[in-house]
SETIDREN-46037 format. One line per field, with one value per residue: x, y, z of N, C-alpha, C in turn. Coordinates in steps of 0.05 Angstrom, whole numbers. Each point is the difference from the previous one (the first is absolute). Example, Ala and Ser with C-alpha at 12.3 -4.5 7.8 and 13.67 -1.06 7.14 Angstrom:
// SETIDREN-46037
n.x	264; -7
n.y	-114; 21
n.z	156; -14
ca.x	-18; 16
ca.y	24; 24
ca.z	0; 1
c.x	18; -15
c.y	24; 22
c.z	0; 14
//
This chain:
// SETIDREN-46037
n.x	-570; 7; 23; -12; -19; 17; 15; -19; -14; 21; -3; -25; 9; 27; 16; -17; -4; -13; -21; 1; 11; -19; -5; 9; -23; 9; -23; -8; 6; -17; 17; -16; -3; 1; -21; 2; 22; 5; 22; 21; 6; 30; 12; 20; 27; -1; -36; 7; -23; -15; -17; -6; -5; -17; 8; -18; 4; -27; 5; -20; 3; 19; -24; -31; 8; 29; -27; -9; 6; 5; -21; 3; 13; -16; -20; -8; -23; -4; -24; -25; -2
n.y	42; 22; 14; 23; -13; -5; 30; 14; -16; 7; 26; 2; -16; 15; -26; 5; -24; -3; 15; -5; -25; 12; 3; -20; 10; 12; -19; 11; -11; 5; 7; 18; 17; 19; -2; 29; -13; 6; 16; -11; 23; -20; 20; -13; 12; -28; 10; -10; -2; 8; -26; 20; -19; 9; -14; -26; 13; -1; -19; -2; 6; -16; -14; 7; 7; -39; -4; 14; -6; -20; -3; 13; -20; -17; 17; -20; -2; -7; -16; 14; -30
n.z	-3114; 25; -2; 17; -8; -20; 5; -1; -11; -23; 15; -3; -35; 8; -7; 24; -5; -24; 9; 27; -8; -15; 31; 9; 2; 28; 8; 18; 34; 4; 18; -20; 31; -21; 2; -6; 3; -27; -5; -13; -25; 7; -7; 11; 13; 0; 3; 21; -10; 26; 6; 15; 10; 10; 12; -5; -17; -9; -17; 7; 28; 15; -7; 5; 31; -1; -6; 25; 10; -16; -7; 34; 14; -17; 16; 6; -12; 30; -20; 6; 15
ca.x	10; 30; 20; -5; -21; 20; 13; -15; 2; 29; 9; -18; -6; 17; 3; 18; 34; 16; -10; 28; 23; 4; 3; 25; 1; -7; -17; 19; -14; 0; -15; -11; -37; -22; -24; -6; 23; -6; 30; 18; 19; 19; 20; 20; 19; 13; -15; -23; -29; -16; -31; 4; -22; -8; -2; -24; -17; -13; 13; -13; 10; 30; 5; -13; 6; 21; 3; -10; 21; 14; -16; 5; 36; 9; -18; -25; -25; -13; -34; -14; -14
ca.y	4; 15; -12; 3; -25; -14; -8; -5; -28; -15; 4; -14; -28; -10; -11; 33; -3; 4; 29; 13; -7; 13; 37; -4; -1; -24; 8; 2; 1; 34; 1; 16; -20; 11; -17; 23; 4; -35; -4; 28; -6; 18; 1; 7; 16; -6; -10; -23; -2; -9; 2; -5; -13; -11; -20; -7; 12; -21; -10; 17; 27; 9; 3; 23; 28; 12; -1; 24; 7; -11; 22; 21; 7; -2; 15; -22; 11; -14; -3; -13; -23
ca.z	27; -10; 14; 27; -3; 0; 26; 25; -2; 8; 25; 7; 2; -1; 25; 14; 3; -18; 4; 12; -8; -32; 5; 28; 27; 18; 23; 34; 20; 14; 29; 7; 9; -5; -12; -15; -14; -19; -18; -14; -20; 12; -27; 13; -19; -23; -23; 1; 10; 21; 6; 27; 9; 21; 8; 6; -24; -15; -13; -18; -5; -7; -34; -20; -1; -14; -25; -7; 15; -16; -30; -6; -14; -19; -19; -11; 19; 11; 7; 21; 6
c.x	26; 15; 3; -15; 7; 17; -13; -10; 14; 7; -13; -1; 27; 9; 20; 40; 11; -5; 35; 17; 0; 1; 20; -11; -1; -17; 17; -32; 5; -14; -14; -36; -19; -20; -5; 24; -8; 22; 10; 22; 24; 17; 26; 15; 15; -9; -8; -22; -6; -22; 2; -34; -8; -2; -17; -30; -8; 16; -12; -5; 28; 11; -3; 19; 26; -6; -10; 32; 22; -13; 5; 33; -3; -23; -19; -20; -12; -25; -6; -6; -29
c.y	16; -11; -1; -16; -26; -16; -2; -21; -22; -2; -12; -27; -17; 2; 19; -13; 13; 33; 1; 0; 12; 30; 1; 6; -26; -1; -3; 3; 34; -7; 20; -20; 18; -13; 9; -6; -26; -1; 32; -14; 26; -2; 9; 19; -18; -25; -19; -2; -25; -1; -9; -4; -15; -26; -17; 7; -29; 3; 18; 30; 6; -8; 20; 26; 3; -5; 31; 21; 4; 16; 31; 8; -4; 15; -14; 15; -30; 0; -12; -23; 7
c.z	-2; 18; 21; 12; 3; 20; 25; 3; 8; 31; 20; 14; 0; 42; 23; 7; -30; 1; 12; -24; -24; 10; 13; 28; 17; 20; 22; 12; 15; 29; 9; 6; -2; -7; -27; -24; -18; -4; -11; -4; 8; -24; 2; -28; -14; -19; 15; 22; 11; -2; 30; 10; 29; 11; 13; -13; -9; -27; -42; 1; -6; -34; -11; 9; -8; -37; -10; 3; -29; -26; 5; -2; -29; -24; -10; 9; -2; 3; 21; -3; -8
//
């Protein structure tokens, strides 16, 4: 298995509080009511990142899209389910 494998894995199956806290970001609530909108990643000027997220989202999506959210700040490639 390589390393990219590896980590993808790792990223995976590790718990999305420790996901934030080993990238620094922080999730925040976004008042945007698009239906169409799942989230986004805001990256302010002095380094620190936002997972800005919708509010009232089923609980399993607001995982998967800030854990998706989270592999592309940090270059993971994320497998499909």
């Amino acid at each position: 298995m390589s390393g990219p494998e590896v980590l993808s894995r790792l990223f995976a199956a590790a718990p999305l509080e420790s996901l934030l806290m080993a990238t620094g970001a922080e999730l925040v609530e976004c008042p945007i009511e698009d239906d169409e909108f799942l989230g986004g990643v805001v990256e302010r000027k002095d380094g620190r990142v936002f997972l800005a997220m919708p509010p009232g989202r089923p609980a399993v999506e607001r995982e998967t899209m800030a854990r998706d959210l989270l592999a592309r700040i940090v270059g993971v490639e994320r497998r499909a389910a």
